[in-house]
C-alpha positions as CSV (number, residue, x, y, z in Angstrom):
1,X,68.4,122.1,337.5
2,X,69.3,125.0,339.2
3,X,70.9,127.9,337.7
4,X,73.6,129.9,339.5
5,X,71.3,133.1,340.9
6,X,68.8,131.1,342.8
7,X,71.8,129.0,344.3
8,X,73.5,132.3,345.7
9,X,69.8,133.8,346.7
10,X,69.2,130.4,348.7
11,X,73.0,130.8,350.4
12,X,72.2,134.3,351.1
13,X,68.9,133.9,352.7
14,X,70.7,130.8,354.8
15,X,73.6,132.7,355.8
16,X,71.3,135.9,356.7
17,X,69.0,133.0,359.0
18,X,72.1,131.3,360.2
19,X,73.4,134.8,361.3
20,X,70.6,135.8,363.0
21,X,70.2,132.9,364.8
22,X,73.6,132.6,366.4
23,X,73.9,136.8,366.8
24,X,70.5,138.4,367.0
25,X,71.8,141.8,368.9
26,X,74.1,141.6,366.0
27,X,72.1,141.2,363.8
28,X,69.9,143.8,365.3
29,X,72.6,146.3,365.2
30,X,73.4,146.0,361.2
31,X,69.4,146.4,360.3
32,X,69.4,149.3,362.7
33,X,72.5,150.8,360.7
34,X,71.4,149.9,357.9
35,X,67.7,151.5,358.4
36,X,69.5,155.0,359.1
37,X,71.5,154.7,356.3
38,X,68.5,154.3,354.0
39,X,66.3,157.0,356.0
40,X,69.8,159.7,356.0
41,X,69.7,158.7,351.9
42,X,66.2,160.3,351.8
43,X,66.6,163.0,354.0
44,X,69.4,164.2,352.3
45,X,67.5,163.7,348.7
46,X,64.7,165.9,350.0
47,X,66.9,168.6,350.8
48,X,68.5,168.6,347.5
49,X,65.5,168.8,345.7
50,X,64.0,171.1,348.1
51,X,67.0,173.9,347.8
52,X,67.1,172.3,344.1
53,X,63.6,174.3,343.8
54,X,64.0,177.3,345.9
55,X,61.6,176.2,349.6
56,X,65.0,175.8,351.5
């Protein structure tokens, strides 16, 4: 029997197919946004850590 988390990871992955499938420049643009949100997230942690320790 399945238990509840592997039911909403297998309706996840299907919506996340389905949407790229009917919307791929879409699709496209939320990975892209999502991508500079992560990189911006590391960028900015590097600068902490670098003024954090006295090299900025």
């Amino acid at each position: 029997m399945f238990n509840l988390k592997r039911l909403l990871q297998l309706l996840v992955v299907a919506f996340i197919i389905y949407a790229i499938f009917t919307s791929p420049d879409r699709a496209g643009d939320i990975l892209h946004s999502a991508w500079d949100v992560i990189a911006q997230g590391f960028k900015s942690l590097g600068s902490f850590f670098d003024s954090l320790l006295g090299r900025g």
